[in-house]
Structure formats: C-alpha cells, structure tokens
C-alpha positions, 0 to 999 in steps of 0.5 A, a space after each residue: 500500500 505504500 505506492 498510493 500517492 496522496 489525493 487532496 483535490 478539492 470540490 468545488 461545491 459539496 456537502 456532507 449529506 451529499 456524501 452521506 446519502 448512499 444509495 436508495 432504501 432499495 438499493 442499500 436492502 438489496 446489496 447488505 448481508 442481512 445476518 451474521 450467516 449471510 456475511 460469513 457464507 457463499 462467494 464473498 470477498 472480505 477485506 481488513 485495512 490493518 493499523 490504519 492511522 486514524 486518530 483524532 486531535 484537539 487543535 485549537 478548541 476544534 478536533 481533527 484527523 490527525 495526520 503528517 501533512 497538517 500535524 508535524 509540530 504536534 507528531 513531533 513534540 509526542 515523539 510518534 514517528 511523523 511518516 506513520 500518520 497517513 490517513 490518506 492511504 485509508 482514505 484512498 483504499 475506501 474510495 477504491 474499494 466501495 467504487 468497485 463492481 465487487 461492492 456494486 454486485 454486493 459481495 464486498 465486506 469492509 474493516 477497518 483495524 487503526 493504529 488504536 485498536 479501534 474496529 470499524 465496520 464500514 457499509 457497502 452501501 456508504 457513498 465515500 467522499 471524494 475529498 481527503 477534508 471531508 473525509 476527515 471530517 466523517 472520520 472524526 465524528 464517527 470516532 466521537 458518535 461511534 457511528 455516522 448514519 445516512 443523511 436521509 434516513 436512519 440507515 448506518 454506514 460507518 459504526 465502531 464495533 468490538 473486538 477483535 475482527 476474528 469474531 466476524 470472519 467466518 470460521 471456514 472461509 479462506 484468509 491471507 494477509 498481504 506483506 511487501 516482503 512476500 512474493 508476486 502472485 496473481 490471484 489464480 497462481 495464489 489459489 493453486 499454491 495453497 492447499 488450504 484454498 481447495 476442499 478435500 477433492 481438490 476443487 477450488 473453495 473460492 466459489 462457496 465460501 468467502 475470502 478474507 484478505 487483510 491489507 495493512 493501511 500504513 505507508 512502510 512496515 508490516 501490520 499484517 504479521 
C-alpha cells in the first residue's frame, strides 16, 4: 500500500449529506448481508485495512484527523514517528474499494483495524467522499458518535464495533494477509499454491465460501504479521 500517492483535490461545491446519502432504501436492502450467516457464507470477498492511522486531535478548541501533512509540530513534540500518520492511504483504499463492481454486485465486506485498536465496520452501501477534508471530517465524528448514519434516513454506514475482527470472519472461509516482503502472485497462481484454498477433492473453495484478505493501511512496515 505504500505506492498510493496522496489525493487532496478539492470540490468545488459539496456537502456532507451529499456524501452521506448512499444509495436508495432499495438499493442499500438489496446489496447488505442481512445476518451474521449471510456475511460469513457463499462467494464473498472480505477485506481488513490493518493499523490504519486514524486518530483524532484537539487543535485549537476544534478536533481533527490527525495526520503528517497538517500535524508535524504536534507528531513531533509526542515523539510518534511523523511518516506513520497517513490517513490518506485509508482514505484512498475506501474510495477504491466501495467504487468497485465487487461492492456494486454486493459481495464486498469492509474493516477497518487503526493504529488504536479501534474496529470499524464500514457499509457497502456508504457513498465515500471524494475529498481527503471531508473525509476527515466523517472520520472524526464517527470516532466521537461511534457511528455516522445516512443523511436521509436512519440507515448506518460507518459504526465502531468490538473486538477483535476474528469474531466476524467466518470460521471456514479462506484468509491471507498481504506483506511487501512476500512474493508476486496473481490471484489464480495464489489459489493453486495453497492447499488450504481447495476442499478435500481438490476443487477450488473460492466459489462457496468467502475470502478474507487483510491489507495493512500504513505507508512502510508490516501490520499484517
């Protein structure tokens, strides 16, 4: 994750209900596991963004996401290692992950582990917001409120839940962590190498229970280990 480059465009008129709204009522039953079963069976991909930086700080009677662009003097002064503070990276495996047809076609599952030990549950059916600022402002009130809800209902999109994350994998289903010290595999070339990837004929499990894969949201180390 740590060729991910910074993005902080920002939108010219935007507001935070907008990023809110998700999709319609319809839309949303539609594409969320209903029950624990449903989250943990069948063909489903679920993914864990491990010692994600998201912190928040009081600067100035006002609290925001801390981070390395914004907060040198702060990180600094703590003695915390300035380069580790990049939510950015979190901010842009969101907007990757929940644009992608996976989560159109509602077979995405999303966590969130921060540097913290806070455990995140993220919605399929939750809108991300395009601009690093906005984000930031979500974040920071997801981790006062504990949860953000839809602007136009009641529905929840983002909530803190507890851990650990193993409690809502499921038992049976194939799990990977990702390293940068690791070797360069496809996807398929992975799922031949690995006996634990096939039932006891031989048959590749991928097409009935789901795969866990956890990445570490950090721009140099190793979460995953």
């Amino acid at each position: 994750m740590s060729g991910i480059k910074r993005a902080r465009v920002e939108e010219r008129s935007s507001s935070r209900s907008d990023a809110l709204i998700g999709h319609t009522a319809d839309e949303a039953k539609a594409l969320i596991p209903k029950t624990p079963e449903e989250k943990t069976t069948g063909q489903r991909l679920i993914v864990v963004l491990e010692k994600a930086a998201l912190e928040v700080v009081q600067v100035k009677g006002k609290y925001e996401l801390l981070n390395s662009d914004d907060h040198k003097n702060i990180l600094a002064k703590s003695g915390k290692d300035i380069s580790s503070y990049r939510p950015d990276i979190t901010h842009q495996c969101l907007m990757m992950l929940l644009d992608s047809p996976l989560n159109k076609a509602g077979k995405l599952l999303i966590y969130i582990h921060t540097m913290n030990h806070v455990l995140i549950e993220v919605s399929p059916a939750l809108r991300m917001p395009r601009t690093f600022k906005r984000f930031s402002g979500l974040i920071v009130e997801l981790l006062n409120k504990n949860k953000i809800r839809a602007a136009n209902s009641s529905e929840i999109l983002m909530k803190v839940i507890a851990n650990p994350v193993q409690k809502y994998l499921p038992a049976g289903g194939i799990k990977c962590g990702l390293s940068v010290d690791g070797r360069l595999l496809s996807c398929p070339q992975w799922l031949k190498s690995h006996d634990d990837t096939k039932d006891s004929k031989g048959r590749c499990l991928i097409d009935t229970v789901p795969l866990t894969v956890v990445i570490g949201a950090v721009a140099h180390g190793e979460p995953c280990s």
